[in-house]
C-alpha positions in Angstrom: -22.1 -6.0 -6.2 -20.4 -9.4 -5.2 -18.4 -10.1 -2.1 -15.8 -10.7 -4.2 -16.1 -7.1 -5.1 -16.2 -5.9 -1.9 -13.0 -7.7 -0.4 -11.5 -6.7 -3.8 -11.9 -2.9 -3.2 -10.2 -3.6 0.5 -7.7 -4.9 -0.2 -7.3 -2.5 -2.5 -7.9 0.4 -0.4 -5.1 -0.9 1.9 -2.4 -1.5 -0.9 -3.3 2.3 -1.7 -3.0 3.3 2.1 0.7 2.0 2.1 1.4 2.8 -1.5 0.7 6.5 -0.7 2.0 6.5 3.0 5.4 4.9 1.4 5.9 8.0 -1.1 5.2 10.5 1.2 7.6 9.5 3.8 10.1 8.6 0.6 9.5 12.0 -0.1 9.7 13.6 3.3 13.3 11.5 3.3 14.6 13.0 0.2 13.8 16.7 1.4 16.4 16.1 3.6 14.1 16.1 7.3 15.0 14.9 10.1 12.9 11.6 10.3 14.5 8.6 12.3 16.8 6.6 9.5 16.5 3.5 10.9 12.7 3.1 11.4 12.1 4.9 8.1 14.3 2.4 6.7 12.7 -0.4 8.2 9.1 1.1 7.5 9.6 1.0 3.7 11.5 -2.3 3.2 8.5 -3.9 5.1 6.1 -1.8 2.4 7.9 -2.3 -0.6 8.3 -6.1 0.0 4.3 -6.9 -0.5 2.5 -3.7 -1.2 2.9 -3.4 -5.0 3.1 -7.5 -5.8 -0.3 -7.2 -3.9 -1.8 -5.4 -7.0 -0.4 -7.7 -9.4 -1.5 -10.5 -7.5 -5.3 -9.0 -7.7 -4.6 -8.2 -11.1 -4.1 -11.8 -11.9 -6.9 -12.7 -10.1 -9.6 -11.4 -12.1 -7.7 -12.0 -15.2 -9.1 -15.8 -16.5 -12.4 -14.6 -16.1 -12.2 -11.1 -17.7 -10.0 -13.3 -20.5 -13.1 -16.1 -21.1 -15.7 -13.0 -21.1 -13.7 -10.5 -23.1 -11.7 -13.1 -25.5 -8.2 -12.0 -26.1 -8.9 -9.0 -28.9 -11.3 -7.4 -26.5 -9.2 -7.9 -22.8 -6.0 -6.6 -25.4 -8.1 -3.6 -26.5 -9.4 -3.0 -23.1 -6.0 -2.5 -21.3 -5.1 0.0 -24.4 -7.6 1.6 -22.7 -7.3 1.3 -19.3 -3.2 1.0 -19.1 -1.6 2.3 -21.7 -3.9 5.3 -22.8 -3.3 6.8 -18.7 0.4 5.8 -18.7 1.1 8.1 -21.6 -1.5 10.9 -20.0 0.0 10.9 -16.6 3.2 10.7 -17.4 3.6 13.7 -19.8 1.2 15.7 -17.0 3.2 14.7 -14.0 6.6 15.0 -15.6 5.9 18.2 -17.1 4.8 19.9 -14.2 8.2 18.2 -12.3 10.4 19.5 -15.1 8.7 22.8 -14.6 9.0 23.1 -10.7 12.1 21.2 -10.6 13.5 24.1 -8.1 10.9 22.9 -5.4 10.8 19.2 -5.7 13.7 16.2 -4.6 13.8 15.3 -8.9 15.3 17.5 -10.8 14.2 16.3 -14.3 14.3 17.2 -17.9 11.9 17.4 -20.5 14.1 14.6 -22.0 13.0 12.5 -18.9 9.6 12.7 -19.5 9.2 11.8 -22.9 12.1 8.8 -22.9 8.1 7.2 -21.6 7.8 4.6 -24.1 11.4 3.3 -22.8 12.1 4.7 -19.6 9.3 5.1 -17.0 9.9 6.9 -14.3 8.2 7.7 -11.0 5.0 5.3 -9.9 4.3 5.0 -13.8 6.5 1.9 -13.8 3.7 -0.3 -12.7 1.4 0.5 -15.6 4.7 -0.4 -17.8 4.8 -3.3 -16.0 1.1 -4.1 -15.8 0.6 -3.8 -19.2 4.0 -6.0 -20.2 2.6 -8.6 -17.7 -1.0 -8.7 -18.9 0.2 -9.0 -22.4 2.2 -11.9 -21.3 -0.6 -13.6 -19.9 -2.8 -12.9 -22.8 -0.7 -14.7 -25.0 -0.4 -17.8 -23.0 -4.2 -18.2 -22.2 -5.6 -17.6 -25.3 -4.1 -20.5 -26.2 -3.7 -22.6 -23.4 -6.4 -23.9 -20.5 -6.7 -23.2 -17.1 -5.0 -26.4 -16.3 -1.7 -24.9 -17.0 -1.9 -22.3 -14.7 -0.3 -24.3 -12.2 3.0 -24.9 -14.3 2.9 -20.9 -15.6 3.0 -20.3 -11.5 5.9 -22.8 -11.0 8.1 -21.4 -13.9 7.3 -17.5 -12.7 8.5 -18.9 -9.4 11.8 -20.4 -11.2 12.2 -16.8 -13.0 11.5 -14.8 -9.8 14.2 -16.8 -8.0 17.3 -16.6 -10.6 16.3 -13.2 -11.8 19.3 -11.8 -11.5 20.6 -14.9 -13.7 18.2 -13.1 -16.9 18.8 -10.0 -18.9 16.6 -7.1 -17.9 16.9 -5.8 -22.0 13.6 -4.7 -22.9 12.8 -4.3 -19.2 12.6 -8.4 -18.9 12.9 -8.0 -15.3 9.6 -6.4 -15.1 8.2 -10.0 -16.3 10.6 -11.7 -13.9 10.0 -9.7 -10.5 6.2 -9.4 -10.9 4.6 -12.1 -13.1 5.1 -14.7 -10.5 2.1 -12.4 -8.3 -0.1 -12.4 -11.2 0.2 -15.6 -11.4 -0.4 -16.2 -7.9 -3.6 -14.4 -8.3 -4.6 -16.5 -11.1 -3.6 -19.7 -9.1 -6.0 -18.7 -6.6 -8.9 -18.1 -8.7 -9.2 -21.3 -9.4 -11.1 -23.8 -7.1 -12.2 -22.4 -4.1 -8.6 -21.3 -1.7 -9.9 -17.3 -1.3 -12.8 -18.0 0.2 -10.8 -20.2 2.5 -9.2 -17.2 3.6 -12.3 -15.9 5.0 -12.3 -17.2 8.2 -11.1 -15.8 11.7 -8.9 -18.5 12.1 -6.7 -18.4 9.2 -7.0 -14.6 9.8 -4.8 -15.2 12.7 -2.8 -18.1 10.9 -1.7 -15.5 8.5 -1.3 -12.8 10.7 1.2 -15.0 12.5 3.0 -15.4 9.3 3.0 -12.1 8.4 4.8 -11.1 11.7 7.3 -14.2 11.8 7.7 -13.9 7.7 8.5 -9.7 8.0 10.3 -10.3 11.7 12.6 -13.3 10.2 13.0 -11.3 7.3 14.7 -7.7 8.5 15.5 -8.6 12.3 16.7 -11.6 12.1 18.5 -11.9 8.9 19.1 -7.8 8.0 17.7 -8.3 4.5 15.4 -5.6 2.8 13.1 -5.7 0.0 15.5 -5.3 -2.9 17.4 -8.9 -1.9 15.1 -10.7 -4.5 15.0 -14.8 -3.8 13.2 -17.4 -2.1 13.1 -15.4 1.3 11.3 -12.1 -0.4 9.2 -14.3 -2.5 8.2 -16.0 0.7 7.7 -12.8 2.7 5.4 -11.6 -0.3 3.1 -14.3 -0.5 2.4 -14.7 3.0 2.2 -10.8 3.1 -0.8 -11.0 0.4 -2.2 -13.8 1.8 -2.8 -12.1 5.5 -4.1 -8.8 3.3 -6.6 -10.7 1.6 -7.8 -12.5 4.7 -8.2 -9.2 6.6 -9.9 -7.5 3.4 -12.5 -10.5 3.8 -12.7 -9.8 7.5 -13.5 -6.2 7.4 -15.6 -6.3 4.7 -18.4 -8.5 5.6 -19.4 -5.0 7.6 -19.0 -2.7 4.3 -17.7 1.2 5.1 -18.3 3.5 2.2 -15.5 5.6 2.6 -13.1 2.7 2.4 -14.6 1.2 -0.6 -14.7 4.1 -2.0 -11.0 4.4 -1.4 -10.5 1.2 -3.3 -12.6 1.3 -5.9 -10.9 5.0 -6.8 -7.3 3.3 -6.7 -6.2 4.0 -10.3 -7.0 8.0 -9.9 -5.1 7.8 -6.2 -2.1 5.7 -7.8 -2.4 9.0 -10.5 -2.6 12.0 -9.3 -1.2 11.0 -5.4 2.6 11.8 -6.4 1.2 15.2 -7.2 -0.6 15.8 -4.3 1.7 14.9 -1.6 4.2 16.4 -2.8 2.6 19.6 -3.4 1.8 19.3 0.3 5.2 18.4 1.6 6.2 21.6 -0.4 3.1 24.3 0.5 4.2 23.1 4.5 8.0 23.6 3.7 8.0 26.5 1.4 4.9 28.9 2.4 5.2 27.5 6.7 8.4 27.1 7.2 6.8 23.8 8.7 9.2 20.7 9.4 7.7 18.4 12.2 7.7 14.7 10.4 4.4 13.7 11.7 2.5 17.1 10.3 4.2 16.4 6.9 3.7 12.7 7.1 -0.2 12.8 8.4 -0.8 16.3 5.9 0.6 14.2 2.5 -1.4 10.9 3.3 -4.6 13.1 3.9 -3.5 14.8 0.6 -2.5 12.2 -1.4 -5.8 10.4 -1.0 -8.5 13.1 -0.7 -7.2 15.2 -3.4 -7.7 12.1 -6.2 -10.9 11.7 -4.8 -11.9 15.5 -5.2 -11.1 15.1 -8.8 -13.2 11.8 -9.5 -15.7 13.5 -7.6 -15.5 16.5 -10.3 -15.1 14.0 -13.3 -18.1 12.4 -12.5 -20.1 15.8 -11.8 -19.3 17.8 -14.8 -18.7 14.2 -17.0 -15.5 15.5 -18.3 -14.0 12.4 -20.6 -10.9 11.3 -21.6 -8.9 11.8 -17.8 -8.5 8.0 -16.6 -9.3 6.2 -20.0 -9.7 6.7 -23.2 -13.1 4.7 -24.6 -12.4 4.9 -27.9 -10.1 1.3 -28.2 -14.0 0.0 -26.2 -16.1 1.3 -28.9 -13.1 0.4 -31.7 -14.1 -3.7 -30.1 -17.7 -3.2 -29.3 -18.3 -2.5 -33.3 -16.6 -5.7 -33.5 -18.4 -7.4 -31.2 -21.8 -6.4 -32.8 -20.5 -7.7 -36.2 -19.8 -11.0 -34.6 -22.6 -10.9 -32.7 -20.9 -11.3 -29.2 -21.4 -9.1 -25.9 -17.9 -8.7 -24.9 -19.1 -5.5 -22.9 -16.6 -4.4 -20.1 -17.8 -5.5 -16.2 -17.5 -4.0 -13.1 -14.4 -5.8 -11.7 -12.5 -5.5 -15.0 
């Protein structure tokens, strides 16, 4: 497995860490405990404002090479698979068990809800909507266009993330206008030689220091949170990503199973994690009576990740198919590929 590999599945691991932290404390909010307002508020601005553009932003980093190995059929056919094929699985599952214990849980949803999915996610499943809408995108520019012009793709995203609010969201355009501009950055990066750069000690610190200043000027100085989208949040982001991609390099040059395992399990976590921790907050609330913050807050996290990784653990025991993709669209383009005569396979870091 390549460093590249390795750092990936940290920094992955950490945008899961804060991705499931940040829904469990939304969720111990909701319930109505008594958690301290202000730092809670504080807490998730600060996690919103990098943690999900992070994944877009490694998205778009392996994206010109999966593009050049895969072509644009098989990449298309392979997020069918990957994206779209658990969108529509897991979010009929979650919402139908929601709709069904809708007494218990902060949502109180219909069956109407859930299937309004091909227009309306809901829940965490927005990303895959988003993921998908933004891979497309990207699909259709570099199949046609070189590498070259990923600098000027970056440079308008940047132009559409600033005056977003100046573009219709029909069709869920702002999806394309508040995310593709992290892709992007990911592809930006790819190129040349600027993330391994980021593996030194030094600009560990450097960005470090940014993050703090970035984050500190951010919500102490200037009272903003992560839903004032302009310059300043697109700022905070990127320097944000850059200081998680630095540490991921740092910490993984001495390699800890657990926490790659972590990352390399981040689609079933970003899955099945809503289910969890929730099902913990409501077992302690409902069955214990139980209502300390930090035992619902520790209890979800724990939860939220380990639960996931019970059921990949199970998947790959017992080889049960079908649960986080759906191979057919893969075999659909490797009988293409064999009548071309290509190997358009799928890799490890796709």
């Amino acid at each position: 497995m390549s460093e590249r590999s390795i750092w990936g599945d940290y920094a992955k691991a950490i945008g899961v860490f804060l991705l499931v932290y940040g829904h469990v404390a939304r969720g111990v909010f909701k319930a109505g405990l008594q958690i301290d307002e202000k730092l809670y508020g504080l807490t998730d601005s600060v996690i919103y404002s990098f943690h999900m553009p992070l994944f877009f932003f490694l998205s778009g980093l392996f994206f010109y090479g999966s593009l050049k190995k895969r072509g644009a059929k098989g990449l298309f056919a392979n997020k069918i698979d990957t994206i779209v094929y658990p969108y529509l699985l897991w979010s009929i599952l979650q919402g139908t068990i929601e709709a069904n214990l809708s007494v218990y849980t902060n949502n109180s949803i219909g069956y109407s809800d859930v299937f309004a999915l091909l227009w309306q996610p809901r829940a965490q499943f927005w990303f895959l909507y988003a993921l998908f809408m933004v891979f497309t995108l990207a699909t259709l520019i570099f199949s046609k266009a070189s590498e070259k012009f990923i600098l000027p793709v970056f440079a308008a995203s940047v132009f559409a993330y600033i005056f977003q609010t100046e573009i219709s969201s029909t069709f869920h355009l702002d999806f394309i206008t508040n995310n593709f501009v992290f892709f992007a950055f990911g592809m930006l990066l790819s190129r040349g030689s600027g993330i391994e750069l980021l593996a030194s000690k030094f600009l560990l610190l450097i960005t470090f220091a940014g993050f703090i200043a970035s984050q500190y000027l951010f919500h102490g100085v200037l009272g903003l949170s992560y839903i004032n989208k302009g310059v300043l949040s697109l700022v905070v982001a990127l320097v944000s990503i850059l200081f998680i991609v630095a540490l991921s390099q740092t910490l993984s040059k001495k390699p800890v199973g657990w926490f790659r395992l972590i990352g390399s399990s981040s689609m079933a976590i970003y899955l099945i994690h809503i289910l969890a921790g929730s099902g913990a907050r409501i077992f302690l609330m409902n069955i214990f009576d139980i209502t300390s913050i930090p035992v619902h807050l520790i209890a979800g996290c724990i939860t939220g990740i380990a639960a996931p990784l019970l059921v990949v653990h199970l998947i790959h025991s017992y080889r049960i198919p079908f649960v986080f993709s759906m191979p057919v669209s893969r075999f659909i383009h490797g009988a293409y590929s064999r009548v071309l005569g290509k190997n358009t396979g799928p890799s490890v870091q796709d």
